[in-house]
The first five atom37 places (N, CA, C, CB, O) and aatype in JSON, in Angstrom:
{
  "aatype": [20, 20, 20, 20, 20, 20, 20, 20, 20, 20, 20, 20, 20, 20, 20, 20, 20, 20, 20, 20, 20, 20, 20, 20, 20, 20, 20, 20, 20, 20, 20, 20, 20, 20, 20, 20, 20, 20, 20, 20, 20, 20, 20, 20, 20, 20, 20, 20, 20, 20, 20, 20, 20, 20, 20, 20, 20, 20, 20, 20, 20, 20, 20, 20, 20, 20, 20, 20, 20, 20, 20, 20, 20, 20, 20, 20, 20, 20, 20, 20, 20, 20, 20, 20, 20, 20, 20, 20, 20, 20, 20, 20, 20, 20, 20, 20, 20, 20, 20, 20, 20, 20, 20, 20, 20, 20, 20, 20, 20, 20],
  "atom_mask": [
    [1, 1, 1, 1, 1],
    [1, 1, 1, 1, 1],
    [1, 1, 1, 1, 1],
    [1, 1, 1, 1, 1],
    [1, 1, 1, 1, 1],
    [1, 1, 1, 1, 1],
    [1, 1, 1, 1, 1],
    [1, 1, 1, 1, 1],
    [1, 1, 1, 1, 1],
    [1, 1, 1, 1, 1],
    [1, 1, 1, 1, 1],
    [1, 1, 1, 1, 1],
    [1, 1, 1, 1, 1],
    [1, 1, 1, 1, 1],
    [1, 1, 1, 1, 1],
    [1, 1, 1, 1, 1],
    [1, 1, 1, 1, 1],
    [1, 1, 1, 1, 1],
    [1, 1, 1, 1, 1],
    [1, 1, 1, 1, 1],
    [1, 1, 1, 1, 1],
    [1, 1, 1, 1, 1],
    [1, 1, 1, 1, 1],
    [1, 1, 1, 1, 1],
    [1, 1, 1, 1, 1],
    [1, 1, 1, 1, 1],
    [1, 1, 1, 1, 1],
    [1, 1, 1, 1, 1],
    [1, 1, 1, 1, 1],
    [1, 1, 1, 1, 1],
    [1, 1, 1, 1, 1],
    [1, 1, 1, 1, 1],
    [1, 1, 1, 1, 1],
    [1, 1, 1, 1, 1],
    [1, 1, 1, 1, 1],
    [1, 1, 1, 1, 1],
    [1, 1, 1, 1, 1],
    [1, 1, 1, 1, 1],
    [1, 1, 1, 1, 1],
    [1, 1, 1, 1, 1],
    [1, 1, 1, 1, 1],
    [1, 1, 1, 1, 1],
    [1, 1, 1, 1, 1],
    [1, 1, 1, 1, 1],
    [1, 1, 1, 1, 1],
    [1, 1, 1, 1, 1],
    [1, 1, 1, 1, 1],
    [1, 1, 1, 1, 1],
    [1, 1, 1, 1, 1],
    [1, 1, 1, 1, 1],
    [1, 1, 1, 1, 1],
    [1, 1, 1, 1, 1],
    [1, 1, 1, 1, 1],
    [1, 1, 1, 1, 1],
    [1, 1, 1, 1, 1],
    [1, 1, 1, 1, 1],
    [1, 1, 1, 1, 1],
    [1, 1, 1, 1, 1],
    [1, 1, 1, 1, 1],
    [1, 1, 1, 1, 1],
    [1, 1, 1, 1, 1],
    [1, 1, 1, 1, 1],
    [1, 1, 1, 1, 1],
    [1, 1, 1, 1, 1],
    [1, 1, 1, 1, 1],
    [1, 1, 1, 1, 1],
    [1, 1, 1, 1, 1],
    [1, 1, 1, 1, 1],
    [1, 1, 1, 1, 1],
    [1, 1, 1, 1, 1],
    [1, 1, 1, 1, 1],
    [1, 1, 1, 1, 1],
    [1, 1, 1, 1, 1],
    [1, 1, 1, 1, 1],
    [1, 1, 1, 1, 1],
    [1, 1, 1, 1, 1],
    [1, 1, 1, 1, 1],
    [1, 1, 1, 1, 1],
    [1, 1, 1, 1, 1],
    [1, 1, 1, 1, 1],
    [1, 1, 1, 1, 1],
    [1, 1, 1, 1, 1],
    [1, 1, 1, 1, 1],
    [1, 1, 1, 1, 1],
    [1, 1, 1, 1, 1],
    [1, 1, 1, 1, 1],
    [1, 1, 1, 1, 1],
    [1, 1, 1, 1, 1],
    [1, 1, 1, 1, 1],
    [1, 1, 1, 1, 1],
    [1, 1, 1, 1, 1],
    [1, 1, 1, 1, 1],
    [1, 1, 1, 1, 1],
    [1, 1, 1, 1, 1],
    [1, 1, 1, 1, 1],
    [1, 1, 1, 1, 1],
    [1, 1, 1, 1, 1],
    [1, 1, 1, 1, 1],
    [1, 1, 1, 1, 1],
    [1, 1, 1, 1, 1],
    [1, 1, 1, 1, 1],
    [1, 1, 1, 1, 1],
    [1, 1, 1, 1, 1],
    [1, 1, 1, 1, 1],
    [1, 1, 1, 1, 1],
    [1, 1, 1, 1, 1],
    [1, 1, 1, 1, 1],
    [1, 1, 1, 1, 1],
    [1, 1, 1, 1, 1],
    [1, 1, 1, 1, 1]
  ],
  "atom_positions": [
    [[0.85, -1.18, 0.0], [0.0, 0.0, 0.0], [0.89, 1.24, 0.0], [-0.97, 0.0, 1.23], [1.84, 1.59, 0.7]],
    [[0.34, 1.7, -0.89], [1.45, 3.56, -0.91], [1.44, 3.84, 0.36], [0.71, 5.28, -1.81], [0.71, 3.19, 1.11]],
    [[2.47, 5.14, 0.97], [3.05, 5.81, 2.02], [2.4, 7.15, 1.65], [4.7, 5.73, 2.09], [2.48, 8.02, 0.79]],
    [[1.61, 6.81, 2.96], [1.2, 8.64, 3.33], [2.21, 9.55, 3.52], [0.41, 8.91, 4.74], [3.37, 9.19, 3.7]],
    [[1.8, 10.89, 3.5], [2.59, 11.75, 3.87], [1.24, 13.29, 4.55], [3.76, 12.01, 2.32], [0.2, 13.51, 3.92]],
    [[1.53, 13.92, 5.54], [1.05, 15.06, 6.0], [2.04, 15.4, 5.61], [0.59, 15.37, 7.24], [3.18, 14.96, 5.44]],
    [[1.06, 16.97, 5.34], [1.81, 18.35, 5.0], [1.2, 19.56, 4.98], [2.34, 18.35, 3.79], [0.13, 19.92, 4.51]],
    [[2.29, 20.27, 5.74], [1.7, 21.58, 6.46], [1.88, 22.96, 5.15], [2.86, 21.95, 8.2], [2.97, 23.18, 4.61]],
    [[0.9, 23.58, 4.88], [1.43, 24.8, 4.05], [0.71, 26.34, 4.91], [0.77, 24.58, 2.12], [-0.51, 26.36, 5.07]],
    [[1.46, 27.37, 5.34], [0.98, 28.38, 5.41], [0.7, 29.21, 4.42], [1.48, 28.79, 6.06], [1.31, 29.26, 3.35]],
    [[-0.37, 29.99, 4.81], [-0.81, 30.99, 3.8], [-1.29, 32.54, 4.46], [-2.09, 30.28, 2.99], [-1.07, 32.88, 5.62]],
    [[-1.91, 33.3, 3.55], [-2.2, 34.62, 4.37], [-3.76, 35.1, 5.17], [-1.9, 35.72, 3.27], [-4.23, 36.18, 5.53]],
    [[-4.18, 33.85, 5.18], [-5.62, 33.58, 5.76], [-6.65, 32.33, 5.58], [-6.33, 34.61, 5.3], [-6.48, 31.57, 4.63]],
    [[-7.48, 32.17, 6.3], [-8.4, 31.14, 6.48], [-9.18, 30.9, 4.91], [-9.46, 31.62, 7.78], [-9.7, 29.84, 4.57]],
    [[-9.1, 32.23, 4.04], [-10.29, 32.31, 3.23], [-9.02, 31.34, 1.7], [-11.13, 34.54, 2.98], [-9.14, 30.29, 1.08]],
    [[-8.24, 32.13, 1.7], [-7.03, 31.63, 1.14], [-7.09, 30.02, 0.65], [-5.92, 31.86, 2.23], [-7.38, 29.38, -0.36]],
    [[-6.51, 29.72, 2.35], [-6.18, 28.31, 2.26], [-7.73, 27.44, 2.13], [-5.22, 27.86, 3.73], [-7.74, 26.33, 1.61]],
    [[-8.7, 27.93, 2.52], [-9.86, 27.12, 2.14], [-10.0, 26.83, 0.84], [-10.99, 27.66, 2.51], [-10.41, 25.77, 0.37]],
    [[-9.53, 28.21, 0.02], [-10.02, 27.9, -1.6], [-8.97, 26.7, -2.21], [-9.86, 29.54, -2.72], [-9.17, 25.76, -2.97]],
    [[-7.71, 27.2, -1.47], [-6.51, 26.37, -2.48], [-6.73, 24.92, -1.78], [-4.51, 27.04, -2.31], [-6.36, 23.91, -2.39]],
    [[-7.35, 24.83, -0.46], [-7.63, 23.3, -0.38], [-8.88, 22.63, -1.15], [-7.83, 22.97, 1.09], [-8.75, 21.51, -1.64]],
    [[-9.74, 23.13, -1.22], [-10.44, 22.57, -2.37], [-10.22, 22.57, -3.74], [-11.41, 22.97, -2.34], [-10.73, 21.65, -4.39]],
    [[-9.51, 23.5, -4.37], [-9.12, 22.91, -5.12], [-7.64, 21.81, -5.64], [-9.41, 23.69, -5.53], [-7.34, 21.39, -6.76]],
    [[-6.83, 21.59, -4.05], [-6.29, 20.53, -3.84], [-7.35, 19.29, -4.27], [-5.82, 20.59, -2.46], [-7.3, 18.68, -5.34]],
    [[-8.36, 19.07, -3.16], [-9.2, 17.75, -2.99], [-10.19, 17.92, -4.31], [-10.14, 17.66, -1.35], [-10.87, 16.91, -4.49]],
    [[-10.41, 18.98, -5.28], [-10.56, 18.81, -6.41], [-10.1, 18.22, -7.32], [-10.6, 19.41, -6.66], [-10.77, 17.38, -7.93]],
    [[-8.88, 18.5, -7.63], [-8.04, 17.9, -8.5], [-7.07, 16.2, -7.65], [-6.93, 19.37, -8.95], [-5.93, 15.78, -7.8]],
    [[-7.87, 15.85, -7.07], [-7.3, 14.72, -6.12], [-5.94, 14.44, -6.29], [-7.99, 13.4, -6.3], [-5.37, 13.45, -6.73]],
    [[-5.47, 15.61, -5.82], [-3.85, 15.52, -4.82], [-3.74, 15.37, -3.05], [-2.99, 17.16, -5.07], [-2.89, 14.95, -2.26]],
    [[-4.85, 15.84, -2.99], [-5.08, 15.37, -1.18], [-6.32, 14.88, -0.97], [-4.99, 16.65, 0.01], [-7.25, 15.3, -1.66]],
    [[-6.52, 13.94, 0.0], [-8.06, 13.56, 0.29], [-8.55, 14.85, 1.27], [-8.23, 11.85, 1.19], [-9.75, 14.87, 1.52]],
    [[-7.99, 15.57, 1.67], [-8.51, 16.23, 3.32], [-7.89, 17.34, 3.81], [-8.26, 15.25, 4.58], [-6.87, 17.11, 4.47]],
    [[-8.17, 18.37, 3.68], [-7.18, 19.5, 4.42], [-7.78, 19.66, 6.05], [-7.31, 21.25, 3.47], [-8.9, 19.21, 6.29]],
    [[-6.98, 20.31, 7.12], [-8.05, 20.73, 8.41], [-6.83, 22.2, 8.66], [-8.27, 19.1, 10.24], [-5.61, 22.17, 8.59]],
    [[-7.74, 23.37, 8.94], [-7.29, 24.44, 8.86], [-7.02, 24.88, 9.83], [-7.81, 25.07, 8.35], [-8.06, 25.05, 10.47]],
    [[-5.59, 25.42, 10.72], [-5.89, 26.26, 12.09], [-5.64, 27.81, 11.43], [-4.64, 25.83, 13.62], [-4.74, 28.23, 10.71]],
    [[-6.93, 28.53, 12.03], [-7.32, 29.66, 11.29], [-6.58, 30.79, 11.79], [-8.77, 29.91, 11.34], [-7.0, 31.9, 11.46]],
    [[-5.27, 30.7, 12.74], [-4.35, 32.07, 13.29], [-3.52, 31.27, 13.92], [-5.03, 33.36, 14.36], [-3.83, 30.78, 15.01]],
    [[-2.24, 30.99, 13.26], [-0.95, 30.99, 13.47], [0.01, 32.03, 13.7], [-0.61, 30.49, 12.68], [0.0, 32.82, 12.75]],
    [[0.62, 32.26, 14.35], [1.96, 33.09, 14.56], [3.2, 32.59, 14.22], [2.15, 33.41, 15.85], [3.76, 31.75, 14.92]],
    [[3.79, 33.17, 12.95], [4.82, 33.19, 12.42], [5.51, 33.81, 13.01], [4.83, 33.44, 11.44], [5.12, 34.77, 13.68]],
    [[7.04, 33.35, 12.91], [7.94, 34.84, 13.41], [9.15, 33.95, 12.55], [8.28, 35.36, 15.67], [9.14, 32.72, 12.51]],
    [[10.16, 34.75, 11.91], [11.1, 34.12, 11.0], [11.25, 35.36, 10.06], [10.54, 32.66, 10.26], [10.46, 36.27, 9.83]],
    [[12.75, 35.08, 9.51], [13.45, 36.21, 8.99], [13.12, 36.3, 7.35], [15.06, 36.04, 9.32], [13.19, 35.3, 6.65]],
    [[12.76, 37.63, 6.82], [12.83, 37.62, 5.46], [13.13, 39.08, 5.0], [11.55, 37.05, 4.89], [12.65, 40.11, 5.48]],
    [[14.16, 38.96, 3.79], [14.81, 39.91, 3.66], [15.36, 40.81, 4.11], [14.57, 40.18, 3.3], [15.35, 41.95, 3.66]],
    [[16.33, 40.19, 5.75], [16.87, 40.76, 6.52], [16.43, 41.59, 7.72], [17.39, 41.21, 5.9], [17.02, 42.45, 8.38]],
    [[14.99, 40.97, 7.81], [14.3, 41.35, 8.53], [13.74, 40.53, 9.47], [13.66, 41.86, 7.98], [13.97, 39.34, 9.24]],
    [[13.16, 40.71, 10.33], [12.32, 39.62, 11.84], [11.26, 39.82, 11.56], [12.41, 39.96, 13.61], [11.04, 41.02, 11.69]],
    [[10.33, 39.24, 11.2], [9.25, 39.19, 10.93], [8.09, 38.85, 11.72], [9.34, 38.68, 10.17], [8.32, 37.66, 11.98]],
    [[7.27, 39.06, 12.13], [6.02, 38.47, 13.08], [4.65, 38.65, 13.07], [6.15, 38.8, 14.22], [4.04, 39.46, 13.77]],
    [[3.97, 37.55, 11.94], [3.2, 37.65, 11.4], [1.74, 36.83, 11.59], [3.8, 37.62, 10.53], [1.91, 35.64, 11.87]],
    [[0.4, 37.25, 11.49], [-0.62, 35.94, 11.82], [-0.84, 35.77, 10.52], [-2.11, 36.12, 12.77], [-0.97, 36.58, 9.61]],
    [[-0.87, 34.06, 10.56], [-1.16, 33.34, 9.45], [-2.19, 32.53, 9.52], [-0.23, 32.69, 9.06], [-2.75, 32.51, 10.61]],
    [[-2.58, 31.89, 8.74], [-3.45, 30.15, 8.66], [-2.53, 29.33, 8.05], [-5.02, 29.95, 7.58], [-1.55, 29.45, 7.32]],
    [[-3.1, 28.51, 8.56], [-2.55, 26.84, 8.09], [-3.0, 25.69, 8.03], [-1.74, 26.38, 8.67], [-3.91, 25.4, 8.81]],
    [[-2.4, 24.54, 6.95], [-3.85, 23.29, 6.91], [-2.88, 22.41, 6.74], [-5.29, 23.23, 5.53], [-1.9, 22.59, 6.02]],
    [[-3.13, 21.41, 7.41], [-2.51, 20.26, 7.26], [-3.31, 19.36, 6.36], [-2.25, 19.71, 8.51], [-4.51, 19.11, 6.29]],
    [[-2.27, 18.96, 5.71], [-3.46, 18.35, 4.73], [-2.71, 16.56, 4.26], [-3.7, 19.72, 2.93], [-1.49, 16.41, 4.13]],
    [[-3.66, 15.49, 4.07], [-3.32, 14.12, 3.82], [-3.35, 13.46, 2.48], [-4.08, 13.42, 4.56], [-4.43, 13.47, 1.89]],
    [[-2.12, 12.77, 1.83], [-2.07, 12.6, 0.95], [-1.55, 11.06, 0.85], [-1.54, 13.61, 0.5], [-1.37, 10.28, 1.79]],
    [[-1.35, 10.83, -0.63], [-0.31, 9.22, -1.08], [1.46, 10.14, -1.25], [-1.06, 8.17, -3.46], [1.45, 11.37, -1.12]],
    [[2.32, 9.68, -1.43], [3.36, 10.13, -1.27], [3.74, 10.35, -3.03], [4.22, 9.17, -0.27], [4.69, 11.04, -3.38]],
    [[3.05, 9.81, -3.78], [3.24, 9.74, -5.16], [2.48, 11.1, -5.53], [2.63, 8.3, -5.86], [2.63, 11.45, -6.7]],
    [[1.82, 11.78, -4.86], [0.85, 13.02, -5.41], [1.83, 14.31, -4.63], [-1.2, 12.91, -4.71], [1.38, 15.43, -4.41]],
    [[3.04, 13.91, -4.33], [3.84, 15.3, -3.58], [4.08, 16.24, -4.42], [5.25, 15.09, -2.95], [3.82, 17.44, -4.48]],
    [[4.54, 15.61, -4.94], [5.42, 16.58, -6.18], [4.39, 17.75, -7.0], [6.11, 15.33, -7.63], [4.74, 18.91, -7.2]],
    [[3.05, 17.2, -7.42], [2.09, 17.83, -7.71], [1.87, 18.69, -7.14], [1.3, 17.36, -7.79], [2.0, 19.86, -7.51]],
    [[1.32, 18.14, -5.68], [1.15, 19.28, -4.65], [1.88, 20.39, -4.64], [1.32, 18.87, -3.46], [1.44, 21.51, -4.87]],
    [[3.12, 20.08, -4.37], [3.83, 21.63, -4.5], [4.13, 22.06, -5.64], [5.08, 21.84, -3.86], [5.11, 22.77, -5.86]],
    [[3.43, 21.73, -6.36], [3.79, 22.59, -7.99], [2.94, 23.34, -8.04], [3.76, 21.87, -9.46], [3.28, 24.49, -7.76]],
    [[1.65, 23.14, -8.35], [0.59, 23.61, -7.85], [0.28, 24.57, -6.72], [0.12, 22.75, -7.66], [-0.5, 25.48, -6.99]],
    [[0.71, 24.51, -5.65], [1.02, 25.08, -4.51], [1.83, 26.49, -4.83], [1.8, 24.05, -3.69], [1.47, 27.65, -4.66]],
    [[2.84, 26.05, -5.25], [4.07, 27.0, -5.54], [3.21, 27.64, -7.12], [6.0, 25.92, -5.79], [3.5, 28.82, -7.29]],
    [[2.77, 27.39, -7.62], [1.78, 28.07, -9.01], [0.87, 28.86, -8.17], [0.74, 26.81, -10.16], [1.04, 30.08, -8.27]],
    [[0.05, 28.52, -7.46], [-0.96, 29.3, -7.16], [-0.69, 29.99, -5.47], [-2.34, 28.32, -7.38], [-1.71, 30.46, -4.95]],
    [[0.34, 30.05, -4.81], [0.36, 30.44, -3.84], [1.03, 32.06, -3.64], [0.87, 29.42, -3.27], [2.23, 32.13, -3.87]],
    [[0.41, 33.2, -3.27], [0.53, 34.67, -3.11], [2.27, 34.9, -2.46], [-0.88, 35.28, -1.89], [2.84, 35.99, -2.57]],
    [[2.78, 33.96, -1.95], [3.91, 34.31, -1.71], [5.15, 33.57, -2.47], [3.93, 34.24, -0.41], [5.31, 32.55, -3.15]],
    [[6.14, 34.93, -1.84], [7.08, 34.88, -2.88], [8.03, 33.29, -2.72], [8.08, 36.39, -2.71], [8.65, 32.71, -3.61]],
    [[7.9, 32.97, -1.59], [8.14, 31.44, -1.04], [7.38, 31.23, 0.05], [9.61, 31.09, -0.61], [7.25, 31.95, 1.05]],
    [[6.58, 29.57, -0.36], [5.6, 29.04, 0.38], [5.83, 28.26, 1.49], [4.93, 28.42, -0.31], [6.73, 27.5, 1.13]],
    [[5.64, 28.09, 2.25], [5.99, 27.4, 3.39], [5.29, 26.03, 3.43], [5.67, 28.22, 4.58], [4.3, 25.73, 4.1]],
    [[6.14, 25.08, 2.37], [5.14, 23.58, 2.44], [6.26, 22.54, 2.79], [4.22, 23.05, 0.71], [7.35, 22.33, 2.26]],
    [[5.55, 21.9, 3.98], [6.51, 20.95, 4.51], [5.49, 19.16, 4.52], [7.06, 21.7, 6.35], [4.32, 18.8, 4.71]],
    [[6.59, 18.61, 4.26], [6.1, 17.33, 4.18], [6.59, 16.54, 4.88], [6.11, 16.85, 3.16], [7.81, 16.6, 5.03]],
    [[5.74, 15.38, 5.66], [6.45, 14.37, 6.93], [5.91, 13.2, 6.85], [6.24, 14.79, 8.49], [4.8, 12.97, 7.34]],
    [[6.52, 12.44, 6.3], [5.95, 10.83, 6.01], [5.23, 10.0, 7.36], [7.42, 9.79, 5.52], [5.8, 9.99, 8.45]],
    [[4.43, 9.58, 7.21], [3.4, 9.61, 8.39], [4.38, 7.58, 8.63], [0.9, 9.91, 7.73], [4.78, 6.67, 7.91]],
    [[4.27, 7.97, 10.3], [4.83, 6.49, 10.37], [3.72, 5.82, 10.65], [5.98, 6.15, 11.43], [4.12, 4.88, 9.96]],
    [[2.47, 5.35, 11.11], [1.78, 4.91, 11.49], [0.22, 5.69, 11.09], [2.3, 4.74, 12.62], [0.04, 6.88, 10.82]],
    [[-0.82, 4.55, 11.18], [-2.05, 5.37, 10.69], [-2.31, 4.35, 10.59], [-2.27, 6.4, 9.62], [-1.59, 3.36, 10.48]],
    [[-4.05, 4.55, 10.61], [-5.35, 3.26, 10.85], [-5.33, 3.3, 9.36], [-7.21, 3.62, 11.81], [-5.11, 4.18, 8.53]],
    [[-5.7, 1.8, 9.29], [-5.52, 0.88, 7.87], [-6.58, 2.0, 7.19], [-6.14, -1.18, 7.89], [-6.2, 3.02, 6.62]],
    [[-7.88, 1.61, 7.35], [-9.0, 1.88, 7.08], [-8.68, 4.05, 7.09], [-10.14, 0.89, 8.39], [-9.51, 4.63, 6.39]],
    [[-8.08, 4.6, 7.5], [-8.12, 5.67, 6.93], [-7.16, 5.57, 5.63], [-7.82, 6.67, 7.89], [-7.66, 5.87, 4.54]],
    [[-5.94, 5.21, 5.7], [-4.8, 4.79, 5.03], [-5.26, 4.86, 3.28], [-4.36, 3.18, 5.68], [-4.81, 5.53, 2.35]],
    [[-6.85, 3.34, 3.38], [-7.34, 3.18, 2.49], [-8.21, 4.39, 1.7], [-7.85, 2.21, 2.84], [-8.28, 4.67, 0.5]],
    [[-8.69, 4.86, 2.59], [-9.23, 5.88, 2.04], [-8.77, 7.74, 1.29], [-9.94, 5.83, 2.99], [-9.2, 8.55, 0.47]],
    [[-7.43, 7.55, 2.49], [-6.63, 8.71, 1.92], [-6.4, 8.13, 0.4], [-5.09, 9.05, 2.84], [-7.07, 8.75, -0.43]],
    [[-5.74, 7.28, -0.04], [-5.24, 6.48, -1.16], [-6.76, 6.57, -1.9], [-4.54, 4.77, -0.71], [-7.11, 7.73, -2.11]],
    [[-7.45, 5.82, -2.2], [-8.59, 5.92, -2.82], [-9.21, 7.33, -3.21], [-9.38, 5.25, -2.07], [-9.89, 7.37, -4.24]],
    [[-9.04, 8.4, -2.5], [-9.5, 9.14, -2.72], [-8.23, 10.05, -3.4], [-10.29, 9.41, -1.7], [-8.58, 11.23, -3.51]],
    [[-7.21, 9.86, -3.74], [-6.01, 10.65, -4.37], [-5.8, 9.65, -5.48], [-4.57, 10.94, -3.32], [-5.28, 10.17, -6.47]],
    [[-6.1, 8.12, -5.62], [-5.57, 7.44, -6.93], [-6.0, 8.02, -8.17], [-5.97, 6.02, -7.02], [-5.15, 8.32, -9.0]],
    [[-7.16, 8.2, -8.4], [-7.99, 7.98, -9.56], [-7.06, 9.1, -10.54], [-9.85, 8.34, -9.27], [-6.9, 8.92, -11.75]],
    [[-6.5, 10.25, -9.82], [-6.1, 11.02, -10.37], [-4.15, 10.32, -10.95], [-6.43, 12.34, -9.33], [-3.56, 10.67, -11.97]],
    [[-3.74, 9.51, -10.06], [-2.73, 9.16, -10.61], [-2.46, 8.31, -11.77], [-2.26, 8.82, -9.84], [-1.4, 8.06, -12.35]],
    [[-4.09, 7.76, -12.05], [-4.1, 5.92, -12.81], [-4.97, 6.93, -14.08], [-5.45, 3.94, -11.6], [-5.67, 6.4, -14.95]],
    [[-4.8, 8.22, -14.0], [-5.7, 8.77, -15.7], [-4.58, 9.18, -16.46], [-6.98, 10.38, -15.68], [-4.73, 9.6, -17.6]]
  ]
}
């Protein structure tokens, strides 16, 4: 059975990342995003300290749909670099497993 992977992407609000996650689970590169709607960033850019509120969604995938993801991601995302991190999930119930997969294949097998 393919290898999951979670992956976190920030963005510049709740309304944002809602759209670009559906049309993630549109184009079945992820089965599922879940959004925390005010994050605090703080991290340096362009020589600067930065400290910023964000959103963020973790979102569940097959490990074969990554690459997509952040293409896509990096195509449609407002900043000048996106903050998408990926972490191969060690463990997870069969029965979700199946369904993350099922719901991201159809798009890999067209």
């Amino acid at each position: 059975m393919s290898r999951l992977v979670s992956v976190t992407i920030t963005g510049p609000n709740e309304e944002w990342l809602a759209n670009h996650t559906r049309e993630l689970v549109g184009r079945q590169l992820v089965a599922c995003g879940n959004i925390t709607t005010k994050v605090r960033s703080i991290y340096r850019w362009q020589g600067s300290i930065e400290d910023e509120t964000e959103a963020m969604v973790v979102l569940h995938t097959q490990i074969d749909r990554l690459a997509e993801l952040i293409r896509y991601t990096n195509e449609s995302h407002p900043y000048d670099t996106a903050q998408i991190v990926a972490v191969e999930v060690a463990g997870v119930d069969p029965d979700y497993q199946r369904w993350v997969i099922e719901q991201t294949a159809e798009a890999i097998n067209k």
